[in-house]
C-alpha positions as CSV (number, residue, x, y, z in Angstrom):
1,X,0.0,0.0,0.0
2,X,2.9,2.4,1.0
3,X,4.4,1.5,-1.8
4,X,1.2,2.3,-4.2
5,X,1.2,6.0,-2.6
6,X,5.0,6.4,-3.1
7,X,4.2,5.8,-6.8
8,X,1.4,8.0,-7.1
9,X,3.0,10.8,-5.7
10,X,6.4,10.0,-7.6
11,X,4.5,10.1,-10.5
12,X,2.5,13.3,-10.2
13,X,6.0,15.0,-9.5
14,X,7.1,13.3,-13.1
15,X,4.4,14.7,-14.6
16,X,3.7,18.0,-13.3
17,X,7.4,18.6,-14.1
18,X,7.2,17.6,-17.6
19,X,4.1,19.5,-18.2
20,X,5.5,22.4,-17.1
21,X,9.2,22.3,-17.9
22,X,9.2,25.0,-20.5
23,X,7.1,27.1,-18.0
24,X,9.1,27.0,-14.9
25,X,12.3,27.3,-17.3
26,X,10.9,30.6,-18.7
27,X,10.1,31.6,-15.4
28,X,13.6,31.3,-13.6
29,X,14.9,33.1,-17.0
30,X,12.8,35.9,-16.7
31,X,14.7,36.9,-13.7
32,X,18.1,36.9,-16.0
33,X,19.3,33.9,-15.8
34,X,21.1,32.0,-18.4
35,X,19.7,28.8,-20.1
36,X,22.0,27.0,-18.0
37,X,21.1,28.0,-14.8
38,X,17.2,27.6,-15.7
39,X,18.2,23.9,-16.3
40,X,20.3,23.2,-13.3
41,X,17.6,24.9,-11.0
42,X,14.7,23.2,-12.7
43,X,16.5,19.8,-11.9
44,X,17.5,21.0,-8.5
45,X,14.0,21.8,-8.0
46,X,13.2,18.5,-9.2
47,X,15.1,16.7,-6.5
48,X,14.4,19.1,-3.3
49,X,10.8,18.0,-4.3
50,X,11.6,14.3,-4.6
51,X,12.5,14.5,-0.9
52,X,8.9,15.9,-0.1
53,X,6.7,13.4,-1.2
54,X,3.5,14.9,-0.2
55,X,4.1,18.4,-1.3
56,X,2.2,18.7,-4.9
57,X,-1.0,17.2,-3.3
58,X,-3.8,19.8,-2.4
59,X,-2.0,22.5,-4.2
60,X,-5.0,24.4,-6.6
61,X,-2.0,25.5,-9.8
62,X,0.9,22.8,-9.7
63,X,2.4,25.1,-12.6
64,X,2.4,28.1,-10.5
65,X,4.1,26.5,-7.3
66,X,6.8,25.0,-9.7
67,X,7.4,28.4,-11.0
68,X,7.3,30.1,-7.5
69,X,9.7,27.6,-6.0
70,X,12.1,27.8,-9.2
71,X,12.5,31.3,-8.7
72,X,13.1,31.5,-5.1
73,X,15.6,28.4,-6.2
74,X,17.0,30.7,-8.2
75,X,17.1,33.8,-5.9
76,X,18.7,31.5,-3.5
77,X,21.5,30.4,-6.0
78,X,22.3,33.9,-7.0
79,X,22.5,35.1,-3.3
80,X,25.0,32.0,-2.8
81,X,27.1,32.5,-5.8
82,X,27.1,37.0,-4.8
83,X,28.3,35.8,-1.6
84,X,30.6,33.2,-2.5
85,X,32.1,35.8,-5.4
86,X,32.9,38.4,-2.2
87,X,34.1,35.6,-0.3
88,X,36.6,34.5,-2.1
89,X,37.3,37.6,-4.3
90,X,40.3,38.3,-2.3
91,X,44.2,38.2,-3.5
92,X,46.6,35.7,-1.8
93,X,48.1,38.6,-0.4
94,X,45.5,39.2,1.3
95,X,44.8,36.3,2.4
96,X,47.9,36.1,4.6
97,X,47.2,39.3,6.1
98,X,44.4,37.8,8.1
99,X,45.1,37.1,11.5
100,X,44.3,33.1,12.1
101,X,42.2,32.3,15.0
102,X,44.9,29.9,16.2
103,X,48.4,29.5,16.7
104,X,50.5,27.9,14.2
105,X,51.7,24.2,15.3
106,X,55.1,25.0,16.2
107,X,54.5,28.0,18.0
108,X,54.5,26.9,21.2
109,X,57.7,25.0,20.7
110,X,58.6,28.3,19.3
111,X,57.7,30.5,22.2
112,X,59.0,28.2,24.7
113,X,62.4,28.1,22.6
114,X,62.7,31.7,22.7
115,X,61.7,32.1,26.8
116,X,64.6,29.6,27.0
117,X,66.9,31.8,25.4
118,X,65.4,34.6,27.4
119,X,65.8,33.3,30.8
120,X,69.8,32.2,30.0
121,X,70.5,35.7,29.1
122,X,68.6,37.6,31.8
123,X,71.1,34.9,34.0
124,X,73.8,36.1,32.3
125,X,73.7,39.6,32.9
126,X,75.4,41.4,36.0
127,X,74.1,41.1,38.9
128,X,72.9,45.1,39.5
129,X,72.1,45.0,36.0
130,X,70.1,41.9,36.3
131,X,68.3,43.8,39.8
132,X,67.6,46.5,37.6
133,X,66.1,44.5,35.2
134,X,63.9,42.4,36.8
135,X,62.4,45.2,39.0
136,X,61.2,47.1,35.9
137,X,60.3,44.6,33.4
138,X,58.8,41.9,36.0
139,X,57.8,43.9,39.0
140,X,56.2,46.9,36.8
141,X,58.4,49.6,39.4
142,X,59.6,52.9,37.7
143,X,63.2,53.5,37.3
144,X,63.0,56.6,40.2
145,X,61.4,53.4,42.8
146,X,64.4,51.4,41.7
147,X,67.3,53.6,42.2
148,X,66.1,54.1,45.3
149,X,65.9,50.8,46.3
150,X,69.3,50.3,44.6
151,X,70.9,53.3,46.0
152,X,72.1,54.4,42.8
153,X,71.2,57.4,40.1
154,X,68.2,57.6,38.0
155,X,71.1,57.3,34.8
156,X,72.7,54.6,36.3
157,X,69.1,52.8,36.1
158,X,68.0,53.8,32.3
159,X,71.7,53.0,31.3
160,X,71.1,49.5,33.3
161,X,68.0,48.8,31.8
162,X,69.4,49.9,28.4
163,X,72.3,47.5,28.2
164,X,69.9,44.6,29.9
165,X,67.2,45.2,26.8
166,X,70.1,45.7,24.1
167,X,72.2,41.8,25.5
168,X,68.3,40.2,25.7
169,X,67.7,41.5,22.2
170,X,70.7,40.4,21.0
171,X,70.6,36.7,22.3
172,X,67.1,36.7,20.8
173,X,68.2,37.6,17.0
174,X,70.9,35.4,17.4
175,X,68.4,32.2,18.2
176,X,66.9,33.7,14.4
């Protein structure tokens, strides 16, 4: 029995389709679009339908729903292909300008590399110099907080944290 009404309604697509081929075809090219893309969306049509079995029944003009739902098939293709075209309409310059939402693979071997290198030089520095250096750049204190915690000039400090930031920077471009 289930099998009788699949048929029926299988074969009231078939035909409504072939009756009105030329019609929903004239209709989807009214709205400027080539030959081609009356065809495609006529067969697209076809098999969104297919998937609806019981959509054609009760409906009063067959031919006007076929044409309705062509058009908005085709409004819907052209929306997709205007918004693919500015999608993808980009250079591949510009492409790489775009910031990616995540991290590259290696960059957390990367980073950790580089925070290695960082940590060897900071050691490596004098010890004042290293004081100085620390204090600013870890503990956020201005240079007048540290020479007096130092007991040394406000120079002495900007020359301190000068040469610290100059031997850090330099063990880093070295590492590239």
């Amino acid at each position: 029995m289930a099998d009788s009404v699949s048929l029926a309604v299988d074969d009231l697509l078939n035909r409504a389709i072939e009756a009105h081929y030329a019609e929903i075809k004239a209709a989807v090219r009214r709205r400027g679009h080539s030959r081609a893309t009356a065809s495609d969306v006529v067969h697209d049509l076809y098999i969104k339908l297919a998937e609806q079995p019981g959509v054609l029944r009760g409906k009063r003009s067959i031919g006007a729903f076929l044409c309705r739902a062509a058009i908005n098939l085709a409004v819907d293709r052209l929306r997709r292909s205007r918004f693919e075209e500015r999608l993808f309409s980009g250079t591949q310059t510009e492409a790489l300008v775009i910031a990616a939402e995540t991290a590259a693979p290696d960059h957390g071997l990367m980073v950790e590399a580089r925070l290695t290198v960082l940590r060897e030089a900071i050691g490596a520095l004098p010890a004042r110099r290293r004081a100085v250096f620390i204090l600013h750049r870890l503990h956020r204190l201005p240079p007048d907080e540290i020479a007096a915690r130092l007991r040394i000039s406000r120079n002495m400090v900007d020359r301190h944290l000068r040469r610290a930031l100059a031997h850090c920077l330099d063990r880093l471009f070295q590492m590239d």
